[in-house]
BAFI-3210 file (N, C-alpha, C; in Angstrom, 3 decimals, decimal comma, padded with zeros to 6 digits):
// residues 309
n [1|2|3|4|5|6|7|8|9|10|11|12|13|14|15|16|17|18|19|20|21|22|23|24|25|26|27|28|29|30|31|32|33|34|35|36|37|38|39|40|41|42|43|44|45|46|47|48|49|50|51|52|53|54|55|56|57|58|59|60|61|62|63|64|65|66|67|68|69|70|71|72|73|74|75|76|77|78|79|80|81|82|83|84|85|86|87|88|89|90|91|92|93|94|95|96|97|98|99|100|101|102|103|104|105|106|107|108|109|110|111|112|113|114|115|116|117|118|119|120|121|122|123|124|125|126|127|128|129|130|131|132|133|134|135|136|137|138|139|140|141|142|143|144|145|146|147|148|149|150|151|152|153|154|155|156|157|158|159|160|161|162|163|164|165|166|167|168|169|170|171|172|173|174|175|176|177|178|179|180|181|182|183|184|185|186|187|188|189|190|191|192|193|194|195|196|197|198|199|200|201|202|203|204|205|206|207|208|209|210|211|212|213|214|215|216|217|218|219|220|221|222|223|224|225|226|227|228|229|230|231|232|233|234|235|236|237|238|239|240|241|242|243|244|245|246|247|248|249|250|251|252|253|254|255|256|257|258|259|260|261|262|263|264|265|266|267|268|269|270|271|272|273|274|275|276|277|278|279|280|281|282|283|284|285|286|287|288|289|290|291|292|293|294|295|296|297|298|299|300|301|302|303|304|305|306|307|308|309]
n.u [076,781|078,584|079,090|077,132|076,626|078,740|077,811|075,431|076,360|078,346|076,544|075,878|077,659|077,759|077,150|079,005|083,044|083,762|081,349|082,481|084,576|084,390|083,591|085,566|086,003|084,706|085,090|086,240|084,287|082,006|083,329|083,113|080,408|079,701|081,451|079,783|077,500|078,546|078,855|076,464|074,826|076,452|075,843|073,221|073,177|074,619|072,613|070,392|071,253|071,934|069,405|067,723|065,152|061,336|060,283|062,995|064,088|061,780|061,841|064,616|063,874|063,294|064,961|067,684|066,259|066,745|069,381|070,870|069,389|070,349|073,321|073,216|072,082|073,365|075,860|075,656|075,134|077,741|079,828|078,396|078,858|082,042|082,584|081,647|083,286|084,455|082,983|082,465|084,088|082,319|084,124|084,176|086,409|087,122|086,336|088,589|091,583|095,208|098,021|099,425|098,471|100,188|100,276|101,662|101,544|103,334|103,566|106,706|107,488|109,554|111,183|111,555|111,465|113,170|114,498|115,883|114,821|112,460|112,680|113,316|110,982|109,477|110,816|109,951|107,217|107,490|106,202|104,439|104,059|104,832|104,398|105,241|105,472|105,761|109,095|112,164|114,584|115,575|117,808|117,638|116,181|117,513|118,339|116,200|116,183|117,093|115,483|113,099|112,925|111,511|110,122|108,304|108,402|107,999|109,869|110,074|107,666|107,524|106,731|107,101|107,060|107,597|108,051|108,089|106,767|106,607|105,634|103,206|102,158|103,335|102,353|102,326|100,138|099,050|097,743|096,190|097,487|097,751|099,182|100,681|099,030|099,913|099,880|099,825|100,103|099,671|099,591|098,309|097,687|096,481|094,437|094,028|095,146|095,218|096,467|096,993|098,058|098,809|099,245|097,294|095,960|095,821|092,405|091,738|092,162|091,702|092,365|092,717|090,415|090,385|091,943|090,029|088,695|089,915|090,458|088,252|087,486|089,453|089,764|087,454|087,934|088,232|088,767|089,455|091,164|092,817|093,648|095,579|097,624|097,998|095,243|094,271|091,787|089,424|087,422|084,863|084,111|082,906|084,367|085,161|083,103|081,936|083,667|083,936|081,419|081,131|083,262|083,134|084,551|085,980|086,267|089,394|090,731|087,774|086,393|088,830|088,571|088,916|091,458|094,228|096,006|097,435|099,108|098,607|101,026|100,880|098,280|098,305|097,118|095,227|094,393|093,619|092,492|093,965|095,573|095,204|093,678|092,106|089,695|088,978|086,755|087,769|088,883|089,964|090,167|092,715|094,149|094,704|096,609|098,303|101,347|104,277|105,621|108,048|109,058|107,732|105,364|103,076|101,730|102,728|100,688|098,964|097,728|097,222|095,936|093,929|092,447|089,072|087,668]
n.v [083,161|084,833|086,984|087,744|089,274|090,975|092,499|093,635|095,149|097,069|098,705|100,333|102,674|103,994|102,891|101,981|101,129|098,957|098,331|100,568|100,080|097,898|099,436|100,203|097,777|097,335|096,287|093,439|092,573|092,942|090,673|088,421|088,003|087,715|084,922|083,590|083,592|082,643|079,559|079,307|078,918|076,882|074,660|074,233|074,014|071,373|069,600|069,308|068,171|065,699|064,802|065,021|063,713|064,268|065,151|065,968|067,913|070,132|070,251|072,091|073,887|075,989|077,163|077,252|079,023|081,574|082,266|083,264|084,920|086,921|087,159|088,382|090,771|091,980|091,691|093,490|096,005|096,546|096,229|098,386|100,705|100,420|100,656|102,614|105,266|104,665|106,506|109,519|112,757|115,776|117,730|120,885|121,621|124,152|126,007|126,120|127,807|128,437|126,783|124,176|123,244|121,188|118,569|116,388|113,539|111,441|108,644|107,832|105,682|104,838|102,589|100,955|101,949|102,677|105,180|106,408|105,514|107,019|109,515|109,838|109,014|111,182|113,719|112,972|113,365|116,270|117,719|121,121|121,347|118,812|117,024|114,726|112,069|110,180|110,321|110,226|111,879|115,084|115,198|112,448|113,824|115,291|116,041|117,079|119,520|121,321|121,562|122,366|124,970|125,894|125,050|123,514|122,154|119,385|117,438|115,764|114,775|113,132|114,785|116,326|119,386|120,640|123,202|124,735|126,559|129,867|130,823|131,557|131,765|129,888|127,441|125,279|123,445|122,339|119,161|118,434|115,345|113,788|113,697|116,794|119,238|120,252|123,676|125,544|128,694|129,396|131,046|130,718|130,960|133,736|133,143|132,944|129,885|127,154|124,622|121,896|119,329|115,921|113,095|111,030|108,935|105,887|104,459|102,949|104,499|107,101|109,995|109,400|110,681|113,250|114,376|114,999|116,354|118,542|119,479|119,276|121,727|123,140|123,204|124,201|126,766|129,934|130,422|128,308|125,572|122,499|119,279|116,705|113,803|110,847|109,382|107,531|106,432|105,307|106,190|105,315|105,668|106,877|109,256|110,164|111,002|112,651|114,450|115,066|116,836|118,470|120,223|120,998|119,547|118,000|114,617|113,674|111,567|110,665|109,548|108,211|106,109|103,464|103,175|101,308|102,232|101,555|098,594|095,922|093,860|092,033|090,976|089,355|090,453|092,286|095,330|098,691|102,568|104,523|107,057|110,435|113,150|115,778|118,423|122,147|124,825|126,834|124,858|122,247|118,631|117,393|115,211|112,356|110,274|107,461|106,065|104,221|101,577|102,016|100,234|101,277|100,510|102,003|103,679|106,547|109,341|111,608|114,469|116,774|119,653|122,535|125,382|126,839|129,568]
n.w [112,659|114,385|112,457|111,984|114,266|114,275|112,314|112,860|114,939|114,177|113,088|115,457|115,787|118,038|120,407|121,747|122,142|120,816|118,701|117,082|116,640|115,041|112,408|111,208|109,529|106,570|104,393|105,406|106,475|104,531|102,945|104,433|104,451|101,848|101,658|103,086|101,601|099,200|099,994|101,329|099,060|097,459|099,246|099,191|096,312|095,934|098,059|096,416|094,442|095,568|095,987|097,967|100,298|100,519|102,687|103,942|102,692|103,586|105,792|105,838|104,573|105,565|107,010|105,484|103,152|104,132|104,745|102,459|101,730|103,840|103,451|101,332|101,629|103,956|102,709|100,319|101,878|103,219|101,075|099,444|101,219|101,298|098,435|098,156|098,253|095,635|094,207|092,092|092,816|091,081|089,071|087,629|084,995|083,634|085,576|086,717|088,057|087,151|088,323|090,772|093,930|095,717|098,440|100,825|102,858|105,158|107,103|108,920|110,006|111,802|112,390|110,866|108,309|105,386|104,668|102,954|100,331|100,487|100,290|098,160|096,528|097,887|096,226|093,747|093,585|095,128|096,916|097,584|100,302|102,977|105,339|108,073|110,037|112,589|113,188|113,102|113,803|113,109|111,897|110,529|108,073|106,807|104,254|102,767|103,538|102,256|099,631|100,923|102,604|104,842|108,007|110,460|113,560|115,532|117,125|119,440|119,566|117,130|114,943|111,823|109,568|106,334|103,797|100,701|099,996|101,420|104,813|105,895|108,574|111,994|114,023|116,604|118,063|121,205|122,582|125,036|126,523|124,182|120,459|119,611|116,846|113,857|113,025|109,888|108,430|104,994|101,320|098,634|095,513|096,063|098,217|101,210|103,151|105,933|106,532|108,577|110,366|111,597|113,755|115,189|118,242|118,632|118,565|120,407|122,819|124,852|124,141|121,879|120,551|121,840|119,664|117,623|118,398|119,006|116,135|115,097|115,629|114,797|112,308|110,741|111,232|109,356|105,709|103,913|104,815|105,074|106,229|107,670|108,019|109,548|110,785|111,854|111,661|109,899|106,611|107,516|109,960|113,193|114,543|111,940|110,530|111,451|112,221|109,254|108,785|111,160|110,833|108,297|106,085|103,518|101,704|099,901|098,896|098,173|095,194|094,198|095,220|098,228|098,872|100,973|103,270|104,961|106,646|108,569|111,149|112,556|111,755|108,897|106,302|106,546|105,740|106,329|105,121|106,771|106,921|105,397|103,888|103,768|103,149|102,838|101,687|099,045|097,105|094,714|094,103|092,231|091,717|093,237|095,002|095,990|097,936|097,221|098,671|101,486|103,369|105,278|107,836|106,750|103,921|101,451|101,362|098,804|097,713|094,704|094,596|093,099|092,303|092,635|090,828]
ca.u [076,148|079,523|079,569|075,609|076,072|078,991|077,374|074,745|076,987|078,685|075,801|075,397|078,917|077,731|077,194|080,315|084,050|083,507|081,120|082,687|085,994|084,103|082,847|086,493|086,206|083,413|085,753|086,286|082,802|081,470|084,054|082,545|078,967|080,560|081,811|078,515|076,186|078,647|079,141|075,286|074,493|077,078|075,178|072,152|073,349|074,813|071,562|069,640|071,973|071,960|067,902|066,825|063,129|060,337|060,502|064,028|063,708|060,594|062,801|065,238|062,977|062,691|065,844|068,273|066,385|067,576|071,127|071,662|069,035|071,234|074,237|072,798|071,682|075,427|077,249|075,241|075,232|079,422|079,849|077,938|079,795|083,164|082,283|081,150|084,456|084,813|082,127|083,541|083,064|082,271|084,773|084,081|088,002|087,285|086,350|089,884|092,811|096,403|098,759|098,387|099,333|100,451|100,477|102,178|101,986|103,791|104,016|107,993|107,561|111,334|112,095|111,668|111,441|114,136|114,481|116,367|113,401|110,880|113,007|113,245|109,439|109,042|111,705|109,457|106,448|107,641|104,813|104,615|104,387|105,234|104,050|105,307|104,965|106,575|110,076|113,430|115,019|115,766|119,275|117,294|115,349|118,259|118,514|114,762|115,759|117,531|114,545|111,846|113,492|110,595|109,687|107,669|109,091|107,562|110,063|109,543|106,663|107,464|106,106|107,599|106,426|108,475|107,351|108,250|106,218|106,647|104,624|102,747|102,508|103,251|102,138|102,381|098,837|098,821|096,613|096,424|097,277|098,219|100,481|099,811|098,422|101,409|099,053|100,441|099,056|100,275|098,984|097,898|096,330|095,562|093,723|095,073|094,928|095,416|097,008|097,067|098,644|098,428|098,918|096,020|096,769|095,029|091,593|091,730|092,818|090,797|092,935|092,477|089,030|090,360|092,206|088,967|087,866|090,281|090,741|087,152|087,296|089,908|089,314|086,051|088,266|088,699|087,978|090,128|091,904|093,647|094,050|096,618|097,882|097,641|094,285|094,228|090,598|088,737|086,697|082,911|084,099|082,418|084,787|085,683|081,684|081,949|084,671|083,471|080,287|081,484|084,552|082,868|085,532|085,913|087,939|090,652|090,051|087,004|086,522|089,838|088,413|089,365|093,036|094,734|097,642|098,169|098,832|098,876|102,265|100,013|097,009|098,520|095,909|094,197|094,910|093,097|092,812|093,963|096,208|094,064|094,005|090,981|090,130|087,519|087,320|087,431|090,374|089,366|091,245|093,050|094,869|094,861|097,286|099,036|102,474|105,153|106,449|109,598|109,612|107,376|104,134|102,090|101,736|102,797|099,575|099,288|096,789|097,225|094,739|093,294|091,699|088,369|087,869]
ca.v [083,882|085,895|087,621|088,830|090,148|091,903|093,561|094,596|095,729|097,993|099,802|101,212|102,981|105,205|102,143|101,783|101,435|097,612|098,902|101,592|099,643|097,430|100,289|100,150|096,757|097,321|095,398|092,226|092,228|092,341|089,595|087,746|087,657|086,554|083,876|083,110|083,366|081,437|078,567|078,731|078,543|075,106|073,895|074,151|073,020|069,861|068,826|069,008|066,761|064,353|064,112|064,739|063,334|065,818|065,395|066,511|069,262|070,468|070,460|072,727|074,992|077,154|077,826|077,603|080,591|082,928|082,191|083,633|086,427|087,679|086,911|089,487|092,072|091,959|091,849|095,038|097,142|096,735|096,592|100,010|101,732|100,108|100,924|104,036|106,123|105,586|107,482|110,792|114,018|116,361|118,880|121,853|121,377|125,515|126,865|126,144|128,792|127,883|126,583|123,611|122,835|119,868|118,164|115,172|112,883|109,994|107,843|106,964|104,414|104,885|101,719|099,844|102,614|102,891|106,832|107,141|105,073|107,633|110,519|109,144|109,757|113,223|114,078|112,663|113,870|117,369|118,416|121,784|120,998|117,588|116,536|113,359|111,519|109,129|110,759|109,675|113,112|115,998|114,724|111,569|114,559|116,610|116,215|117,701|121,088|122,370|122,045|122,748|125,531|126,369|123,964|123,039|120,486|118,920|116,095|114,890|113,547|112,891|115,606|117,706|119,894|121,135|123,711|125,071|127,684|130,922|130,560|133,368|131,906|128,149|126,838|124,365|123,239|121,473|118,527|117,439|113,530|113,530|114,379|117,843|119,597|121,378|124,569|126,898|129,291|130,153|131,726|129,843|132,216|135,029|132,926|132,028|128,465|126,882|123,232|121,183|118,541|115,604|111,645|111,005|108,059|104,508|104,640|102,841|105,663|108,284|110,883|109,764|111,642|114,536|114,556|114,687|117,416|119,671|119,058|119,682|123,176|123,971|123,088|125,021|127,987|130,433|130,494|127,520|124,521|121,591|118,651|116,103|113,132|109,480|109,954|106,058|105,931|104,759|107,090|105,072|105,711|107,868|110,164|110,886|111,642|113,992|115,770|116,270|117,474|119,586|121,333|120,934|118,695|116,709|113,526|113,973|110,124|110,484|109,281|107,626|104,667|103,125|102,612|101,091|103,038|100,825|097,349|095,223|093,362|091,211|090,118|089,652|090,453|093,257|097,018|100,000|103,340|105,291|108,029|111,037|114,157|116,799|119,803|123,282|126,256|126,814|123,908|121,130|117,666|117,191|114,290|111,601|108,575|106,328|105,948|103,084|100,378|102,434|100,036|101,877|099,553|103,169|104,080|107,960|109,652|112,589|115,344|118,059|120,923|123,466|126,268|127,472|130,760]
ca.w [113,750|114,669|111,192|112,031|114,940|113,928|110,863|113,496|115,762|112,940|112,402|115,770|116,439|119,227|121,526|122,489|121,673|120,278|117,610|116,521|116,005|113,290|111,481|109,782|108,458|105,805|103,472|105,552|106,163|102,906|102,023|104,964|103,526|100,019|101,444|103,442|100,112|098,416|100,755|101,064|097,274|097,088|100,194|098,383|095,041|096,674|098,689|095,510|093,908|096,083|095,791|099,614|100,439|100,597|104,254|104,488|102,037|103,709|106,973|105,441|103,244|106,843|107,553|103,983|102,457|105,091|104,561|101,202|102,170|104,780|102,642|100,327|102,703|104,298|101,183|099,845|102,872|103,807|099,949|099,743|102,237|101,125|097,118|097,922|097,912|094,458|093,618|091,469|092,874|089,938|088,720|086,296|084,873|083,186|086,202|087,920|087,746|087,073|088,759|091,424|095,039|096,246|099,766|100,834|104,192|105,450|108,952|108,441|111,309|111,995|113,383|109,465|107,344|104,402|104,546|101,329|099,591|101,201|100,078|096,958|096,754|098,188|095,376|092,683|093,454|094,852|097,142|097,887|101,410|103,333|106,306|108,793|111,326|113,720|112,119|114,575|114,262|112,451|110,819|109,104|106,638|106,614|102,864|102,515|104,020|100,813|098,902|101,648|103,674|105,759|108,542|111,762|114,098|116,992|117,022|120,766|119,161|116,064|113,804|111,268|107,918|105,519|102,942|099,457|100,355|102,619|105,768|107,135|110,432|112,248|115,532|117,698|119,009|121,925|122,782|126,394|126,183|122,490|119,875|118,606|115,825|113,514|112,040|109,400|107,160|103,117|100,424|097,366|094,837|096,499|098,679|103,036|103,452|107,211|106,723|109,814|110,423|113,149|113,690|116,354|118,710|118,617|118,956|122,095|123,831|125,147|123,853|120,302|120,789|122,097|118,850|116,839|119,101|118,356|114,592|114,555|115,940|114,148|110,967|110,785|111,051|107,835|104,601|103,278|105,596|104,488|107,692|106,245|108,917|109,847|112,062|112,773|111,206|108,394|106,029|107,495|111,245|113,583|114,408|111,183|110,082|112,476|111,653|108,412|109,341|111,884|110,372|106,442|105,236|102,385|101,665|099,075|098,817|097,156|094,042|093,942|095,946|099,389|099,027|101,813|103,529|106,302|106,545|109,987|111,193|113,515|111,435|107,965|105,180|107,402|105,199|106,061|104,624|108,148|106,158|104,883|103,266|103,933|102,806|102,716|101,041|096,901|096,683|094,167|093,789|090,510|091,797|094,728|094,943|097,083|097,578|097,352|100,128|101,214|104,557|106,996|107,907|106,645|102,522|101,968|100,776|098,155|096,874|094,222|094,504|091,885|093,124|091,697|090,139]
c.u [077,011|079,383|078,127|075,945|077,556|078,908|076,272|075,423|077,721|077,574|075,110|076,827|078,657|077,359|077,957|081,748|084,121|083,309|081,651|084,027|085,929|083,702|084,362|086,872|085,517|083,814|085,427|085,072|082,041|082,224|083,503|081,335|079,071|080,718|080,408|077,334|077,178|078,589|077,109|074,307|075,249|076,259|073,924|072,233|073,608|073,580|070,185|069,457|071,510|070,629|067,536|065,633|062,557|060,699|061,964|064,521|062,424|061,311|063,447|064,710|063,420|063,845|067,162|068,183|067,013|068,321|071,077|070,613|069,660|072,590|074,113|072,918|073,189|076,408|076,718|075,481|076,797|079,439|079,749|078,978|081,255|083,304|082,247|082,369|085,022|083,833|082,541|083,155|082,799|082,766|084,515|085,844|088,041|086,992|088,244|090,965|093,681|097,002|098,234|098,995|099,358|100,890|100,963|102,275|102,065|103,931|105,498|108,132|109,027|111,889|112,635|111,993|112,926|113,887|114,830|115,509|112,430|111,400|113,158|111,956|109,191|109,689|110,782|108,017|106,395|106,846|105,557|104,743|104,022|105,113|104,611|105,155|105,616|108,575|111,037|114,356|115,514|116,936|119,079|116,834|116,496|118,221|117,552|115,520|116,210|116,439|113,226|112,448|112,611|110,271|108,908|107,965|108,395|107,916|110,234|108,016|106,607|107,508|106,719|106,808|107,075|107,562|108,199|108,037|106,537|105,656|104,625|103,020|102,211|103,095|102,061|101,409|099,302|097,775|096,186|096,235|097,720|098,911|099,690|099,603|099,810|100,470|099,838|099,741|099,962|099,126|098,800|096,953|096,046|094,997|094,692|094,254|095,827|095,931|097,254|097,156|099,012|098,545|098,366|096,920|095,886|093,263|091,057|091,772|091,796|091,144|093,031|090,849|089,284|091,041|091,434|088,504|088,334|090,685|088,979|086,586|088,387|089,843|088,230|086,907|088,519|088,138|088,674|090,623|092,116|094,040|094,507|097,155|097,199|096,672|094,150|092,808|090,363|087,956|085,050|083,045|083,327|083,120|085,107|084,321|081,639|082,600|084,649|082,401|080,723|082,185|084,245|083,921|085,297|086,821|088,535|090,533|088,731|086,848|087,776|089,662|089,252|090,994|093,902|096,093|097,866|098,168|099,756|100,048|101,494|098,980|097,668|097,094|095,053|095,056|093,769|093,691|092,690|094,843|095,243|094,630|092,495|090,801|088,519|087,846|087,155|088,536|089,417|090,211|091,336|093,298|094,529|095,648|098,032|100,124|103,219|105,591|107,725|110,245|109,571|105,933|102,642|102,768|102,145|100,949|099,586|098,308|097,203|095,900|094,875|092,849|090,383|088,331|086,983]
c.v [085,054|087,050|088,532|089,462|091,077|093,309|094,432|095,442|097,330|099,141|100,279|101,805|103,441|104,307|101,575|101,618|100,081|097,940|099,986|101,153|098,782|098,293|100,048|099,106|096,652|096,296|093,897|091,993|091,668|090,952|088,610|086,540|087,038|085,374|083,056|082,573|082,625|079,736|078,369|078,043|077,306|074,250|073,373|073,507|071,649|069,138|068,996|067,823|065,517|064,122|063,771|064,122|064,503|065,670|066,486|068,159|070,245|070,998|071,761|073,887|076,494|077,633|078,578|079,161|081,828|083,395|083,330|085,078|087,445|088,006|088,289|090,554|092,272|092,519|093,497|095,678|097,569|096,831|098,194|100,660|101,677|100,950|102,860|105,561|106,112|106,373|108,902|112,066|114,843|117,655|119,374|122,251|123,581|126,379|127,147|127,049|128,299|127,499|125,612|123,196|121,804|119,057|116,527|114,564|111,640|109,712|107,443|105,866|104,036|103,591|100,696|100,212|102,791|104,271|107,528|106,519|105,985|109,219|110,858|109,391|110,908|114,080|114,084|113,370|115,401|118,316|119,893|122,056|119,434|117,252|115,162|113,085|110,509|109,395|111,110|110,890|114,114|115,657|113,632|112,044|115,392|117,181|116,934|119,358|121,542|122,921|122,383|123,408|125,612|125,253|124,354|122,516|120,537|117,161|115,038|114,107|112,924|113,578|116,341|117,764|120,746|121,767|124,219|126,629|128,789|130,408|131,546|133,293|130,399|128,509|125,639|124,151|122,136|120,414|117,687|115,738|113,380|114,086|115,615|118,172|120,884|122,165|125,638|127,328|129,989|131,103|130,935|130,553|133,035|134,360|132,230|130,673|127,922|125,601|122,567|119,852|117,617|113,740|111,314|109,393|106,890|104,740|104,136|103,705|107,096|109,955|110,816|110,765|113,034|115,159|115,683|116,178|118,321|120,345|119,738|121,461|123,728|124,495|123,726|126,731|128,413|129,763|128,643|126,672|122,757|120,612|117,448|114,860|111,541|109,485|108,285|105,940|105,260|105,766|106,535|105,184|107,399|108,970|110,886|111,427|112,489|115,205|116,214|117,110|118,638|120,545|121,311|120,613|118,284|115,983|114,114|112,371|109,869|110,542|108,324|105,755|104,431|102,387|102,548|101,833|102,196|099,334|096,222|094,228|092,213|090,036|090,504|089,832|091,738|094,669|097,663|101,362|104,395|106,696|109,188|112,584|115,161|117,960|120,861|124,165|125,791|125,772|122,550|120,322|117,180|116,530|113,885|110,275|108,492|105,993|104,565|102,517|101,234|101,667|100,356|100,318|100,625|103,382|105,933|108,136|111,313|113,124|116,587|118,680|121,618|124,119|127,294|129,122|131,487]
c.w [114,213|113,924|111,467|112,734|115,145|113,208|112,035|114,440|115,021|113,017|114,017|116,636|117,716|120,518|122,041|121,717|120,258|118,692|116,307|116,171|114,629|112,482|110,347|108,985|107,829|104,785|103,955|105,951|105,610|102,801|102,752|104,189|102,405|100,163|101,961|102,394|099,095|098,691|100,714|099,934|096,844|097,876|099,769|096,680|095,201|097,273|097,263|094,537|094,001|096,215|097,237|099,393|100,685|102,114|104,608|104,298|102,973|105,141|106,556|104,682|104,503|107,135|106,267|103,199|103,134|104,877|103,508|101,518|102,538|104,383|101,627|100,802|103,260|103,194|100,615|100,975|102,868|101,903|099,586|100,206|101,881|099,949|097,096|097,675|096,471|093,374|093,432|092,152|091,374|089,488|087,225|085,823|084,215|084,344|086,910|087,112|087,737|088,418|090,070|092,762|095,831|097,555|100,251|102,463|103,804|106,796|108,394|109,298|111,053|111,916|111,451|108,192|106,218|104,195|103,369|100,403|099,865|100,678|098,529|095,972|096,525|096,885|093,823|092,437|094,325|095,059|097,443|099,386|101,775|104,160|107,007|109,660|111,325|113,210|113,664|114,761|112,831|111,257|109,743|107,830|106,501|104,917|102,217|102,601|102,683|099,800|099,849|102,391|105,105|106,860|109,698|112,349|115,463|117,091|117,872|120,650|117,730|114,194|113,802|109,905|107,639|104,722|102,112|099,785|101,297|103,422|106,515|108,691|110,505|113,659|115,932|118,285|119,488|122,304|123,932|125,814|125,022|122,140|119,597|117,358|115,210|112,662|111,777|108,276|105,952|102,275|099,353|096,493|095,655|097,927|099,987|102,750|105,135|106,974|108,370|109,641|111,854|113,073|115,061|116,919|118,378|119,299|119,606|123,067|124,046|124,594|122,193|120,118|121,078|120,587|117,948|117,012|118,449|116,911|114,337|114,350|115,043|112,544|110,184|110,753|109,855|107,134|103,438|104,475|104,682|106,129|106,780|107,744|108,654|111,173|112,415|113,017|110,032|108,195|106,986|108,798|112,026|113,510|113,018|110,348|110,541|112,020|110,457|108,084|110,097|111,680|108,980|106,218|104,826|102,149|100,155|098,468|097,704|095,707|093,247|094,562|097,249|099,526|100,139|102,206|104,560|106,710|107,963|109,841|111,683|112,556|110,012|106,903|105,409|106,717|105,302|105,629|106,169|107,715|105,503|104,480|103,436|104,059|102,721|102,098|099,068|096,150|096,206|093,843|092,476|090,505|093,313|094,370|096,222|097,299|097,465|098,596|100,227|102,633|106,122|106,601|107,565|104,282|102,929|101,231|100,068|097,487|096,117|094,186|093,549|092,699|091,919|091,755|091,157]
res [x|x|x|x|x|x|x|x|x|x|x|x|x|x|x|x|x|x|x|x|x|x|x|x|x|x|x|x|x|x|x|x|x|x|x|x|x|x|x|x|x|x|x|x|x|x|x|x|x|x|x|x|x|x|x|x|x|x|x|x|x|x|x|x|x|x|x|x|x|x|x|x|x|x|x|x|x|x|x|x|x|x|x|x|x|x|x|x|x|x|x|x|x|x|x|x|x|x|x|x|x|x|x|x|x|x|x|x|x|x|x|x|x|x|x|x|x|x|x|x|x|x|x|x|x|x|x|x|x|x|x|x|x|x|x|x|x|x|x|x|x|x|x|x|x|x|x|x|x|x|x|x|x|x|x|x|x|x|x|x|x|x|x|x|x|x|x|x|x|x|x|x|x|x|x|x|x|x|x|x|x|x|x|x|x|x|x|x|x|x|x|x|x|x|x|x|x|x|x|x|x|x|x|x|x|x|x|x|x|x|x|x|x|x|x|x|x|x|x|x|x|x|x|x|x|x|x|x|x|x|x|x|x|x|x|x|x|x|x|x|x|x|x|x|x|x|x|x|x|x|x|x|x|x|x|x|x|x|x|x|x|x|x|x|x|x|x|x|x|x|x|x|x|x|x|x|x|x|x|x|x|x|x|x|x|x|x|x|x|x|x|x|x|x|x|x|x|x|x|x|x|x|x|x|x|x|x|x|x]
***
């Protein structure tokens, strides 16, 4: 009965905070229902067995079929929605021009994190720019600056970005109530690109919304943008439908499937994909993966871009 009127609850986010907090378990959901239509299908194999009376059977006829109905209906819907990220987008591999640029975020969640495991990383895969979050001060990345001269820092909250790259221009967006938004603009081919960068707060908080807000407006700006952060959603959550609706974003995620970046201290077993990568403009994903345990309670997360012709 819990498990129903969660799944219904799910499907109407916009009625409150409740709903809209199950939208990011589509996984444990589904797995729910699984277990529901399997547990119902033994229940039913067992009372066959054992050779009920018509009476008892006849009792049971009315209620039994339901089960595995609903079991079904459940399991497909959260399934669906779960499944659905690895559906491919479709790249023309001859339209794309050389050369490819590469973006990298991580939460270092200071307090656990192994820094020289996480640097270890960045080293290997060698984004062109690097993004973090929750990051204890400037002297733990020191080793970065040699090869990323360029930076951003807003480390009273956490956030810094390093670049490879020249940077036309960096700012500092503010976000009443929240952390801010680190926006800078490069060149990549010929072509300006806006990167923004942001770890939103708990979506308890009224100020994770204002987040959303301004991510939405900004992101919509220019011809190209790139928004890269631990937004402390899930891909099937409202806010984040929104925001790609509103600012034409696309996941970076897609096609690679729902790979967990974040995995609860509290409720062991519980990983969502709250880490993200999103992007507009003529930039097509050549690559998406996931990074290694380096000791934060957050995965890093990583996209190379192409840029069409």
């Amino acid at each position: 009965m819990m498990l129903a009127v969660a799944s219904l609850l799910s499907l109407g986010p916009g009625l409150g905070l409740v709903p809209a907090l199950l939208t990011h378990f589509q996984f444990y959901l589904a797995l729910g229902w699984l277990a529901v239509g399997v547990f119902a299908a033994w229940s039913g194999h067992r009372q066959r067995r054992r050779g009920h009376s018509e009476r008892s059977g006849t009792r049971l006829s009315g209620r039994l079929p339901l089960v595995p109905l609903l079991a079904v209906a459940g399991l497909g819907w959260h399934g669906h929605l779960w499944a659905s990220l690895w559906i491919p987008v479709p790249v023309e591999t001859s339209a794309l021009g050389g050369g490819e640029l590469k973006v990298m975020w991580a939460n270092v969640q200071a307090r656990g994190a192994r820094v020289e495991a996480l640097q270890t990383q960045v080293k290997a895969y060698a984004p062109d720019i690097l993004a973090l979050g929750e990051v204890p001060d400037q002297n733990s990345l020191q080793a970065l600056q040699q090869d990323w001269p360029e930076s951003l820092l807003a480390l009273e909250h956490g956030l810094a970005l390093y670049s490879r790259l020249p940077l036309l221009a960096a700012e500092v967006i503010e976000v009443p109530g929240a952390r801010p938004i680190l926006a800078v603009d490069f060149d990549y081919q010929g072509q300006l690109v806006r990167l923004l960068a942001t770890h939103a707060l708990i979506p308890v908080l009224s100020a994770h919304e204002a987040t959303f807000e301004r991510c939405c407006a900004l992101g919509a700006e220019g011809d190209s943008c790139i928004l890269i952060g631990d937004l402390n959603t899930t891909p099937w959550s409202p806010q984040f439908k929104r925001l790609q609706l509103q600012a034409g974003l696309a996941d970076a995620r897609q096609g690679y499937g729902p790979q967990a970046t974040w995995a609860s201290s509290r409720w062991p077993g519980i990983r969502l994909p709250i880490d993200h990568v999103l992007y507009r403009g003529p930039l097509v994903v050549k690559n998406w993966e996931v990074g290694n345990d380096f000791g934060s309670d957050h995965l890093a997360v990583m996209a190379t871009f192409g840029r069409r012709h």
